[in-house]
C-alpha positions in Angstrom: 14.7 22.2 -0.2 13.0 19.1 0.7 14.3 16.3 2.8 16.5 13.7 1.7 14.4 10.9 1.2 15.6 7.8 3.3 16.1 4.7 1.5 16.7 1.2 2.8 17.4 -1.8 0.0 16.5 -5.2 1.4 18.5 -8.4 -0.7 21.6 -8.0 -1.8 21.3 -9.9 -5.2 22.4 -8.8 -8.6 19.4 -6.4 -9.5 20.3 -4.7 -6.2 23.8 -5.0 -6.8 24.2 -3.9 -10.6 21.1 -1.1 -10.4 19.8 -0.2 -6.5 22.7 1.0 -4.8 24.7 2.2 -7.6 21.9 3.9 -8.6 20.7 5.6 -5.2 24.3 6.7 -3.8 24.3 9.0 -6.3 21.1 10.2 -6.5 20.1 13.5 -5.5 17.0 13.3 -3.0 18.1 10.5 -1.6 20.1 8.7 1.3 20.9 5.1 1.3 20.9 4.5 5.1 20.4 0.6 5.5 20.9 -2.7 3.6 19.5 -5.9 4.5 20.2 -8.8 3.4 21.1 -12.8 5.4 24.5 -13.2 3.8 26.0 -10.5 6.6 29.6 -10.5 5.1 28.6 -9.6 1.3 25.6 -7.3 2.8 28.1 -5.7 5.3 31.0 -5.5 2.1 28.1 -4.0 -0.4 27.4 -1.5 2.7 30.8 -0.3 3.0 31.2 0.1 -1.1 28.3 1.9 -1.6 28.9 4.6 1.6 25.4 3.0 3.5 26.0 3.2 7.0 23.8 0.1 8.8 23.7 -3.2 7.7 20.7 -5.8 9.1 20.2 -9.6 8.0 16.3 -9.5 9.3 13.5 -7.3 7.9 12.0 -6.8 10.7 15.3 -4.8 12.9 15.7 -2.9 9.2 11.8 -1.8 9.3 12.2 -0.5 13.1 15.2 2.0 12.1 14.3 5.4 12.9 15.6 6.9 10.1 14.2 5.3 7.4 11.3 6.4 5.0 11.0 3.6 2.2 12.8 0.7 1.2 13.1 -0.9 -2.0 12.8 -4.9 -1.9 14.9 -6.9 -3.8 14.7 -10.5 -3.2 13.7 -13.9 -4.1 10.3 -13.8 -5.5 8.5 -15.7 -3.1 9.5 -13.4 -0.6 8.0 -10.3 -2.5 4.6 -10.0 -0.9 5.3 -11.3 2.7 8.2 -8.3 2.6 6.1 -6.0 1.2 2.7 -6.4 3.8 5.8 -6.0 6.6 7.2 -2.7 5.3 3.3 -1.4 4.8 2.6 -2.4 8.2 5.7 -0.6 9.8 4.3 2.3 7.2 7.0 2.6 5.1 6.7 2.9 1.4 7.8 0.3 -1.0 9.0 -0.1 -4.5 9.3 -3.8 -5.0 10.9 -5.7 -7.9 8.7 -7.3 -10.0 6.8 -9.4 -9.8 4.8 -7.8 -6.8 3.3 -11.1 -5.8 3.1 -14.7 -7.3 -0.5 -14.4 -7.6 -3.0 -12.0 -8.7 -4.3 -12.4 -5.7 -1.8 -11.4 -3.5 -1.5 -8.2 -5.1 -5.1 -7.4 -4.3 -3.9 -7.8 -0.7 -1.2 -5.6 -1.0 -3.2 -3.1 -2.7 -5.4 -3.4 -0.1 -2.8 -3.1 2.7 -1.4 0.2 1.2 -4.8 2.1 1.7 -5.0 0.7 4.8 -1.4 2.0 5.8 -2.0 5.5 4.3 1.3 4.3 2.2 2.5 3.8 -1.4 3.4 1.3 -3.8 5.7 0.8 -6.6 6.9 -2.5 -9.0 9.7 -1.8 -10.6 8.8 -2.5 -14.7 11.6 -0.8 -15.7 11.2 -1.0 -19.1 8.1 1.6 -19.2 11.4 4.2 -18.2 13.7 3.3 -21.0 14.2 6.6 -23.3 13.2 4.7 -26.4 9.9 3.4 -24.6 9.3 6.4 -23.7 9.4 7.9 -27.5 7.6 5.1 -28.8 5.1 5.4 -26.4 4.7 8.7 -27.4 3.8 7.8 -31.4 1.3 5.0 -29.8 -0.7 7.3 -27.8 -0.3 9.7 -30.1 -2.0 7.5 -32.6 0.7 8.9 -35.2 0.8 5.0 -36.0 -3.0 4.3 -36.3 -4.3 1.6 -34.5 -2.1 -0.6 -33.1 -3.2 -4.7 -34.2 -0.6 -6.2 -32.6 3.2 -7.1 -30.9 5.4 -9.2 -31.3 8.2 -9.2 -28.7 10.4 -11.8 -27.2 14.1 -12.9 -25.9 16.4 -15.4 -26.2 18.7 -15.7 -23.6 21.7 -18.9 -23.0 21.1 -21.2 -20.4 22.4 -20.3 -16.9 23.6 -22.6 -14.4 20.6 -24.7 -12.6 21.2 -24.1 -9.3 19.4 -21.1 -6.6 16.1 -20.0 -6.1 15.3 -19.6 -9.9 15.1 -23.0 -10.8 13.0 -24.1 -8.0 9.2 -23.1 -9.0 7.7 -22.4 -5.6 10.2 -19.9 -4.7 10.5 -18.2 -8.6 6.9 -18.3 -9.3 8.3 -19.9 -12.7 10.8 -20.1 -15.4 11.5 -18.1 -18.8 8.4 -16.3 -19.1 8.6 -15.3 -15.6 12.2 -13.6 -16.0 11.5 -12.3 -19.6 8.1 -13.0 -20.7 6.4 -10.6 -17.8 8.5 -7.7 -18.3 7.4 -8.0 -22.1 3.7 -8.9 -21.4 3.6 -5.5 -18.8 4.9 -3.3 -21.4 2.8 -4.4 -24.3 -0.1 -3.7 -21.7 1.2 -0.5 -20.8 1.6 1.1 -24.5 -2.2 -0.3 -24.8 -3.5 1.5 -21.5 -3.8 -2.3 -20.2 -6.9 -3.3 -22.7 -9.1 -6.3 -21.7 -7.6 -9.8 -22.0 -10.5 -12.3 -23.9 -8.0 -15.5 -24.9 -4.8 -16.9 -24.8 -2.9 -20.1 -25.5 0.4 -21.3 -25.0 2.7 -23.7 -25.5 5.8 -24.4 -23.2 8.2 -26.9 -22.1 9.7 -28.0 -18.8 11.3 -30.9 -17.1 8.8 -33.3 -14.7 9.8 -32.8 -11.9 7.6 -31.2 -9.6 9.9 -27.8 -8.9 11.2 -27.4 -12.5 10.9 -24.6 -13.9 10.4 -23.6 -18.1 13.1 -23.3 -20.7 11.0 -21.7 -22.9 7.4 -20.6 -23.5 5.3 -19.1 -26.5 2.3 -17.2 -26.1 -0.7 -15.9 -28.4 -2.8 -13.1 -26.2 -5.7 -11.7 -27.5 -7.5 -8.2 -26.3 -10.8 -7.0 -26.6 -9.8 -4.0 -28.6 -8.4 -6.8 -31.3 -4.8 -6.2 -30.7 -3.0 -9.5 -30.4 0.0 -10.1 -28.6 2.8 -12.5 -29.1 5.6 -13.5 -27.0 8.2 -16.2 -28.1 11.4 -16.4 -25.1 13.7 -18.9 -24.1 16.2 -19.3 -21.4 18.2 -22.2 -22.4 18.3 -20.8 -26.0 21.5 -22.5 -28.4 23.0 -19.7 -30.5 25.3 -17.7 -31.4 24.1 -14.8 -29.6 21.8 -13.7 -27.0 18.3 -11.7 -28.4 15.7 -9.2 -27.5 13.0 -7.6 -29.3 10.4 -5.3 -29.3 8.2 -4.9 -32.2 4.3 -3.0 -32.6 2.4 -3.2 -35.8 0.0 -1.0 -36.4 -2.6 0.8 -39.6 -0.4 3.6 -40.6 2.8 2.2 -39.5 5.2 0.0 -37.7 8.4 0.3 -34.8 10.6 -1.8 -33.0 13.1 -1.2 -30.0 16.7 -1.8 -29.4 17.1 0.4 -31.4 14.2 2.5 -31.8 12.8 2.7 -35.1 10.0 4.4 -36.5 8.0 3.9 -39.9 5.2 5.7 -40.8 3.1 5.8 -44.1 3.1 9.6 -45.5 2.0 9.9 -49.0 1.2 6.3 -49.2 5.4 5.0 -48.7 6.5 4.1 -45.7 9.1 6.5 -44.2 11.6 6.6 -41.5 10.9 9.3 -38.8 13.0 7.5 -36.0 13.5 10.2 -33.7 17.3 11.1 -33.1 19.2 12.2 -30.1 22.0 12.0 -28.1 23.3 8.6 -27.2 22.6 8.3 -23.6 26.3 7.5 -21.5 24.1 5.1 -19.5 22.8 1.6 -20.6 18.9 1.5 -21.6 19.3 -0.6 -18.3 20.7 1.8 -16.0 18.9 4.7 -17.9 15.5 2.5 -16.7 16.6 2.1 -13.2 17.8 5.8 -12.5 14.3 7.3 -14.4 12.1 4.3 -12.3 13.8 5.5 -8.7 13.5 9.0 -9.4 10.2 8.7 -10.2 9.4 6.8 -7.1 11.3 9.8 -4.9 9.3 12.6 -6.7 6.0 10.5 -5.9 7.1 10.5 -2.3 7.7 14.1 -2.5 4.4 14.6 -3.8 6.1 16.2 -7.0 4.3 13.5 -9.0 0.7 11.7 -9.2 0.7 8.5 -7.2 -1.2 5.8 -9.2 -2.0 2.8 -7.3 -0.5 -0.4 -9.2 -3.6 -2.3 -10.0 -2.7 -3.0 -13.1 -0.7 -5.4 -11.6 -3.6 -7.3 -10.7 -4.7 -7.7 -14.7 -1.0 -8.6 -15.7 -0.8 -11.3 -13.1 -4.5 -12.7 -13.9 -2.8 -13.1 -17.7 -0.1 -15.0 -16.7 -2.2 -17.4 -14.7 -4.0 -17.9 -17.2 -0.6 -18.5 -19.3 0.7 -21.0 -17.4 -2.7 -23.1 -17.1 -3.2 -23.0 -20.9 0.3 -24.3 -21.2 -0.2 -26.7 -18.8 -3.8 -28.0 -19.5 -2.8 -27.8 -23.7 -5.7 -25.9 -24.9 -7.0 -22.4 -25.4 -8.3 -20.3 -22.0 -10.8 -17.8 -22.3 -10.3 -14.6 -19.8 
């Protein structure tokens, strides 16, 4: 039997709190042996919950523990890259929330700092894990659908209190469309083996002053395979209930998620052929998290190909491109 693989979570947040450590304590493969995080008392309580036995409030003491063979970063976005070139250079390996940097550009350094450490890399775009994704993707590449033309995909989501890291741009990268547009924008790349961007446009809206961050954001994205892409999301959305949605159109026929449903033409009607299943006990959320850090374990373990996130770099040259053709009102060409 292989080693335990020893895990140390660095923030203390929500992600880490509702899907890292509940996640890895119970995983087989796995030892939580550290948490780091500068609020001592909730790191130390979080610590003591979740059976991990050290606590730290500095990266740096965390990344000298002897016993430790990856950590998973979970903190303010601005902090992403700087935490992931120290845990490369103390060679552990890394899966990071996303995003992986603010800027495509810093993502070319930490892809450059992996190969230099001998170490690897993971963002954590838990969608591409989901069970339903994972089916859909399965009709996509398949081509059981035809040619896929376009997406449309998007969420709506009430407006949270103004106050932390989020709503001050140089430390969140940005507003709606970086909490709910990227995780939408990676997986409609990822079902379309990341085709070539050529245009986009968008259209967003955010207060003047020179941290805020968007309430809302809509994007057209065009590819050069002709698949077009558009994302509609909001975070200080007024109704009755919050939304998400997930929808591919394609020759032959069409899907959406949550939940997953399948239509396909067969002797010229369309026909339902949603696969069926067991419900899963788990949230499509947990489900995501508990597939994404498994995976990441088995690549450590060798069990599983290691693929270099580059595609990162792509996703994150889009959504510059986003933001300046919201900003500058007119249409950019990639």
């Amino acid at each position: 039997m292989k080693d335990a693989v020893r895990i140390g979570v660095v923030g203390a947040g929500a992600i880490a709190q509702l899907a890292h450590l509940p996640v890895l304590s119970k995983m087989r493969g796995t030892e939580l042996v550290a948490l780091c995080d500068n609020d001592r008392p909730k790191a130390r309580s979080l610590a003591d919950r979740f059976g991990v036995p050290d606590v730290f409030t500095d990266i740096e003491d965390l990344l000298e523990h002897d016993e430790l063979d990856a950590v998973v970063i979970a903190t303010p976005n601005h902090l992403h890259e700087p935490h992931v070139l120290s845990a490369l250079a103390a060679k552990r390996h890394v899966l990071c929330e996303r995003p992986l940097s603010l800027t495509a550009r810093g993502i070319e350094r930490i892809l450059t700092a992996a190969t230099r450490a001998d170490r690897m890399v993971a963002v954590a775009n838990n969608h591409r894990f989901r069970n339903d994704v994972q089916a859909l993707d399965r009709f996509v590449r398949g081509g059981e659908l035809g040619k896929v033309s376009g997406i449309r995909a998007g969420a709506y989501h009430f407006r949270r209190e103004s106050t932390g890291w989020r709503f001050r741009r140089a430390e969140s990268g940005g507003g709606a469309f970086f909490d709910y547009g990227i995780p939408l924008l990676d997986l409609a790349l990822w079902l379309g083996d990341f085709p070539t961007p050529t245009r986009v446009s968008a259209h967003m809206e955010r207060g003047r002053a020179a941290s805020a961050v968007e309430d809302l954001m809509v994007v057209q994205l065009e590819l050069e395979n002709g698949m077009v892409v558009v994302f509609d999301v909001n975070g200080a959305y007024v109704g009755q209930e919050e939304r998400w949605w997930f929808e591919v159109l394609a020759t032959r026929g069409s899907a959406r998620l949550a939940p997953l449903r399948v239509v396909k033409e067969l002797n010229g009607r369309p026909t339902d052929v949603s696969p069926t299943g067991a419900a899963s006990r788990d949230s499509a959320f947990i489900q995501s998290y508990r597939a994404e850090l498994a995976h990441f374990v088995a690549v450590i373990h060798g069990e599983t190909e290691y693929e270099p996130p580059a595609d990162q770099v792509t996703l994150h040259r889009i959504v510059e491109a986003i933001y300046k053709s919201a900003e500058e009102e007119k249409e950019i060409r990639l």
